[in-house]
C-alpha positions as CSV (number, residue, x, y, z in Angstrom):
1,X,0.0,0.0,0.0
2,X,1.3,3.2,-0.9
3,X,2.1,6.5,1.0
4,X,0.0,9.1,-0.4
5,X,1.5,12.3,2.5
6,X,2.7,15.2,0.1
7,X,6.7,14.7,0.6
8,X,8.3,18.1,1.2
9,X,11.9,18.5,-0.2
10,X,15.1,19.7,1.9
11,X,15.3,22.1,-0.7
12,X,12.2,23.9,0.1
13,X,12.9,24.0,3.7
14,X,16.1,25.7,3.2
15,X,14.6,28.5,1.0
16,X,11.6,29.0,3.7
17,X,14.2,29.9,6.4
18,X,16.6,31.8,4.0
19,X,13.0,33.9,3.3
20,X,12.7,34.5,6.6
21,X,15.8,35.4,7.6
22,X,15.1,38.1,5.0
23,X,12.2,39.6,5.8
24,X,13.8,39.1,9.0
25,X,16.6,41.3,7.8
26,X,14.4,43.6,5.9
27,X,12.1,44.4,9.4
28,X,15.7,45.3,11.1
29,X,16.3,47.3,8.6
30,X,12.9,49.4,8.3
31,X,13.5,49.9,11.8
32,X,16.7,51.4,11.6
33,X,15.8,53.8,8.9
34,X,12.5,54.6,10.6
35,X,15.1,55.5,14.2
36,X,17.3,57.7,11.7
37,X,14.8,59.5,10.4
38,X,13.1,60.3,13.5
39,X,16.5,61.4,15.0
40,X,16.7,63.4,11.5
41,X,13.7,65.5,12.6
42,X,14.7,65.7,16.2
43,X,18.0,67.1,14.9
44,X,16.4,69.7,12.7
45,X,13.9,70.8,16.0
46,X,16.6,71.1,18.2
47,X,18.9,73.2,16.1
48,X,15.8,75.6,14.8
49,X,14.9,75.9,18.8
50,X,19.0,76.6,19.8
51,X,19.0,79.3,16.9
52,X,15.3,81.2,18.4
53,X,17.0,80.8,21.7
54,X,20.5,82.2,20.3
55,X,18.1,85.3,19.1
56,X,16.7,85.8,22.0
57,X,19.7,85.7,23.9
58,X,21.4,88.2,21.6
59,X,18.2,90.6,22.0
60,X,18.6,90.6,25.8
61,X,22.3,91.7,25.6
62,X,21.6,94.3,23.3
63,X,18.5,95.6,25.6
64,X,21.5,94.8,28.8
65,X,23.5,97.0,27.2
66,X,21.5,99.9,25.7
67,X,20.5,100.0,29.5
68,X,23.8,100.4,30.8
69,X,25.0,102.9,28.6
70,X,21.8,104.8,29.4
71,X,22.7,104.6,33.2
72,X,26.4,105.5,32.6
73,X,25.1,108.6,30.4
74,X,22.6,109.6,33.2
75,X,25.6,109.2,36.1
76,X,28.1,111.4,34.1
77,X,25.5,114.1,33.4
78,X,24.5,114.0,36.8
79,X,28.5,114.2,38.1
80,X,29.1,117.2,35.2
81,X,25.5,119.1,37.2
82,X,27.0,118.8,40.5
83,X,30.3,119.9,39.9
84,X,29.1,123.2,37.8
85,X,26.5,123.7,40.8
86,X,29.6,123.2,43.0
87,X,32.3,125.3,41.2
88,X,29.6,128.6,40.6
89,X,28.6,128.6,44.5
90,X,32.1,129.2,45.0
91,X,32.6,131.7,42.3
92,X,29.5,133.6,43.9
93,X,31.1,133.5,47.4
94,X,34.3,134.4,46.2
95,X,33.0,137.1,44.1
96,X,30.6,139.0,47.3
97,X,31.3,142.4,48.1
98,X,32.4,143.0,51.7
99,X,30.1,144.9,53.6
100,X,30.8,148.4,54.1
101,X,31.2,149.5,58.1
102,X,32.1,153.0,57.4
103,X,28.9,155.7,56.6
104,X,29.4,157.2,53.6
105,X,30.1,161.1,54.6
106,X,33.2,159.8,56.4
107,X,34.4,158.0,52.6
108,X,33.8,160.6,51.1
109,X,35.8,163.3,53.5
110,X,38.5,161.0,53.9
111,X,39.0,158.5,50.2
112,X,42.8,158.3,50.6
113,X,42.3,156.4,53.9
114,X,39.7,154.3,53.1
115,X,40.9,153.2,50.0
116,X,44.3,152.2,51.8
117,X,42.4,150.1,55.1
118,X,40.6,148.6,51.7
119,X,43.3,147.3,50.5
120,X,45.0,146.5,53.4
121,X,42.1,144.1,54.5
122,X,42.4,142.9,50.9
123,X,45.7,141.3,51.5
124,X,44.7,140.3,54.9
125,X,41.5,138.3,53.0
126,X,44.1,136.8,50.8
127,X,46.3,135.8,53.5
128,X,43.4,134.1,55.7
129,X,42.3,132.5,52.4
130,X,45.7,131.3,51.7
131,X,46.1,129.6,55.4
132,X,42.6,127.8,54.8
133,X,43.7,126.1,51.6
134,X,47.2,125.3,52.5
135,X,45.4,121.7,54.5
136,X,43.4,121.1,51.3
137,X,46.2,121.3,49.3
138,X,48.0,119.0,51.6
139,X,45.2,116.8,51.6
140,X,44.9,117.0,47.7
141,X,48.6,115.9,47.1
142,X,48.2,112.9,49.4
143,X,45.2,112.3,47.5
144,X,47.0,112.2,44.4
145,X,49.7,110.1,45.8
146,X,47.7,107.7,46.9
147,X,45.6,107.8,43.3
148,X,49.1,107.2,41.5
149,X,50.0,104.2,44.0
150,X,46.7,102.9,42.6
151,X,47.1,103.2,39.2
152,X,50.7,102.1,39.3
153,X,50.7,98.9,41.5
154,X,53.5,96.9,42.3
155,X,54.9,93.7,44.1
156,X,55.3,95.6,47.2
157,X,51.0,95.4,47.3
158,X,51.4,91.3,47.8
159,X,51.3,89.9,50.6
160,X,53.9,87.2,50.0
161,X,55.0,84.8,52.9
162,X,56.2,80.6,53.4
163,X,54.3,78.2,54.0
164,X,54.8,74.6,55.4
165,X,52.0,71.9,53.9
166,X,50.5,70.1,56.2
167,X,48.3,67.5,54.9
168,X,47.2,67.4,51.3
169,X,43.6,65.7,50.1
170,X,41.9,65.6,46.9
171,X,38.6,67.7,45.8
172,X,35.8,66.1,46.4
173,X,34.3,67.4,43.3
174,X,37.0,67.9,41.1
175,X,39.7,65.8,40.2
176,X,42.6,68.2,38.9
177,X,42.4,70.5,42.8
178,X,43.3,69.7,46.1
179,X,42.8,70.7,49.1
180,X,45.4,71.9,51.5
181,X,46.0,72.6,55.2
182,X,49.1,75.3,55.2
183,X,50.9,76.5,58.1
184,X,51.8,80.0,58.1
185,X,52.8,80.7,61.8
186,X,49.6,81.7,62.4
187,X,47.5,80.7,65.1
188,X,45.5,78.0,63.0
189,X,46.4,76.9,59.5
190,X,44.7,78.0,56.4
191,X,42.9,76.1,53.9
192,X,44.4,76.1,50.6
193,X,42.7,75.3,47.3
194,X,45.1,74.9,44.2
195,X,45.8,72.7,41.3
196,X,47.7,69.3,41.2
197,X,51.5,69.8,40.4
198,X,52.6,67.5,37.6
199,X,55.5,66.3,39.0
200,X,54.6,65.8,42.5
201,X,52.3,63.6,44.4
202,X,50.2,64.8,47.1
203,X,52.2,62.5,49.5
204,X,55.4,63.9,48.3
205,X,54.1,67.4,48.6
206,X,53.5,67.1,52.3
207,X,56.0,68.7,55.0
208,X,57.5,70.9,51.8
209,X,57.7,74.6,52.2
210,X,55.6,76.8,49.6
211,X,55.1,80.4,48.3
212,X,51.7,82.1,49.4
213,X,50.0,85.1,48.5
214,X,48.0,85.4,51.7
215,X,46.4,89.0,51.4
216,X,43.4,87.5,48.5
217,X,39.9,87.8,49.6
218,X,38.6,84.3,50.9
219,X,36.6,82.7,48.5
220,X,35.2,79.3,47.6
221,X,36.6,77.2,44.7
222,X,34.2,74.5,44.1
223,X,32.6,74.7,46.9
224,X,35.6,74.6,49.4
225,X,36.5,78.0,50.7
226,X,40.0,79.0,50.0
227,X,42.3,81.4,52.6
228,X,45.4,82.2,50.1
229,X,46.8,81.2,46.9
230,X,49.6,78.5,46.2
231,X,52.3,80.0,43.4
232,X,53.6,77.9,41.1
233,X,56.0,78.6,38.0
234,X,54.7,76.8,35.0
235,X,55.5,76.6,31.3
236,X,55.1,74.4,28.7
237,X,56.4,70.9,29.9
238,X,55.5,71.3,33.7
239,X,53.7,73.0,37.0
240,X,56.1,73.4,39.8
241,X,55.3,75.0,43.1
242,X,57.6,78.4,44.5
243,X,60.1,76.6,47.0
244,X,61.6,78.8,49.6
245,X,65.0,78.7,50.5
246,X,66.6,76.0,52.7
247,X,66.6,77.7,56.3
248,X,63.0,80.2,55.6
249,X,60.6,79.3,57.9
250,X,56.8,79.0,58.1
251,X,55.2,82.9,58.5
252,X,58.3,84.6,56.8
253,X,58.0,87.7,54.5
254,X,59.0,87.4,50.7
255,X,60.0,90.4,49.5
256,X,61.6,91.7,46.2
257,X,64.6,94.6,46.3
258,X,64.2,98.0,45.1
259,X,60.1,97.7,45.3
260,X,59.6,98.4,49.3
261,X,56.5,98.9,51.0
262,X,53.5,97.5,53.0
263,X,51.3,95.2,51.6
264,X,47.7,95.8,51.5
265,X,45.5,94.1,54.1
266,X,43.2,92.7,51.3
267,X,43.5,93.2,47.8
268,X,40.3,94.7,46.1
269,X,39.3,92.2,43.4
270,X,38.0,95.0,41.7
271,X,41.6,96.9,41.5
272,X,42.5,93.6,39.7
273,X,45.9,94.1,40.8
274,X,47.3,90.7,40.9
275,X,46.2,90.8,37.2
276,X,48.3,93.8,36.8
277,X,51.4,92.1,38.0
278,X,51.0,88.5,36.7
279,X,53.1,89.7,33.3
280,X,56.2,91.1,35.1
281,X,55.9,87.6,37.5
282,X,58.4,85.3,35.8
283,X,61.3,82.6,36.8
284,X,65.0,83.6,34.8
285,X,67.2,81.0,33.2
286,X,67.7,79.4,36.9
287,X,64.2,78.6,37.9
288,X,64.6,82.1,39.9
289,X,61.0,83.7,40.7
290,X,61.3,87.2,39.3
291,X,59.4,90.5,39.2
292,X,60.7,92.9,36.4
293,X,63.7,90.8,36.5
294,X,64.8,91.5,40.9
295,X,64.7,87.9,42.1
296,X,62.0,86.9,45.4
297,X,63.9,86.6,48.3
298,X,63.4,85.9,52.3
299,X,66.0,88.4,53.6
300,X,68.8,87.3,54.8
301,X,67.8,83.6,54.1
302,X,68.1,83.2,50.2
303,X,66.1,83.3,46.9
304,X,63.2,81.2,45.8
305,X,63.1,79.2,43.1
306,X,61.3,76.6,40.7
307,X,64.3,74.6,39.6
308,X,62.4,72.5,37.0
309,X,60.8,75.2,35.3
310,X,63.2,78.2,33.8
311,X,62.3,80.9,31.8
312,X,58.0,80.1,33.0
313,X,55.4,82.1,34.4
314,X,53.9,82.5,37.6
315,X,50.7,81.8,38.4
């Protein structure tokens, strides 16, 4: 008796499942071009959205601005009023007659002698006028001593002293600062933020002595507030710290010859005048730290250096 179930070839098996794994192939593939162009379109929203927001952005600065130079305008008229006010009230006071104490029939019989006591308490006006200014001019040319100390800062405005590092830490949220503990002969230590050195581990930068500018205004670096500012020289192949020299202890002043003077308590960040020195700070062909060329030095101790990096800047 003979089978009569259809027979079904190997062959048409095998060109089922390659049909399959084409569509399956095909599907994939729709998918993928249906994901790219949807990304397309996102693409194209976003950037037409950045370029409104880039407008609008642009339109508040020039509104910012137009505002501000409306305010400046409005201040200097306002400084230009109250000096004219200033300058023709004393014009007017200046310019008053005296007031006559003599009646006029005794003038008039005797001119020669009034027009001499005239004068006479003429120059005695001008002399009494001249002993009230001399304390304002005084007071102007201090003024104006000071004003050119402003305008002209130098090195001598730093408060430059050594520092022994205590203990060393990293950032918590940053991974190129750390955070220092420096002794300064003070009564506590101060905390420090700065940058890694390149060539120095934290470990090896404990117990080393360092160069501080302690007189900055306290301020918080990523979070962590920061009591001075670590100098280091630096140049194109490394960072390296300001070492004192051998013998300089913690507390001692840094000073720089032929630029003598008190350093301010704070410096005003608005004065910007460590930004006004930082292009005359400099180490020479040595590694010496520099200002115009006259080497940092702790008197009577030695000079201070950055031996690995010559002919850098400092920051």
């Amino acid at each position: 008796m003979s089978d009569n179930r259809p027979h079904v070839s190997r062959s048409d098996s095998n060109d089922e499942d390659q049909m399959m794994e084409y569509l399956t192939h095909q599907l994939l593939f729709l998918q993928d071009k249906a994901m790219l162009h949807a990304s397309v379109r996102e693409e194209k929203k976003l950037l037409v959205e950045n370029g409104k927001l880039k407008k609008d952005i642009e339109d508040l600065k020039k509104v910012l601005q137009d505002t501000q130079k409306r305010k400046a305008v409005k201040l200097r008229q306002e400084r230009v009023l109250k000096a004219t006010i200033t300058s023709k009230t004393q014009l007017l006071q200046e310019s008053a007659p005296p007031p006559q104490t003599a009646p006029s029939a005794r003038s008039s019989t005797t001119p020669r002698v009034s027009e001499s006591q005239t004068r006479h308490d003429r120059r005695r006006g001008r002399g009494r006028r001249g002993a009230a200014v001399n304390p304002e001019l005084l007071n102007t040319s201090q003024s104006a001593n000071l004003l050119m100390r402003e305008q002209k800062p130098d090195v001598s405005r730093l408060d430059l002293r050594v520092g022994r590092v205590l203990t060393v830490r990293n950032h918590p949220d940053s991974t190129s600062l750390v955070i220092q503990e420096v002794e300064l002969g003070e009564p506590a230590p101060r905390t420090v933020v700065s940058v890694q050195c390149s060539h120095m581990t934290p470990e090896q930068l404990v117990g080393s002595l360092v160069v501080l500018l302690c007189n900055v205004r306290s301020m918080k670096v990523r979070g962590v507030q920061s009591q001075a500012r670590l100098l280091f020289a630096v140049n194109q192949e490394s960072t390296e710290p300001l070492t004192p020299p051998t013998g300089a202890q913690p507390g001692d002043r840094i000073t720089v010859q032929n630029y003598p003077g008190v350093p301010e308590k704070e410096l005003n960040p608005k004065c910007r005048i460590w930004e006004h020195l930082l292009p005359d700070l400099n180490t020479d062909a040595k590694g010496v730290a520099t200002y115009k060329g006259v080497a940092f030095e702790v008197p009577g101790k030695g000079l201070c250096r950055a031996p690995g990096v010559r002919n850098g800047e400092i920051k």
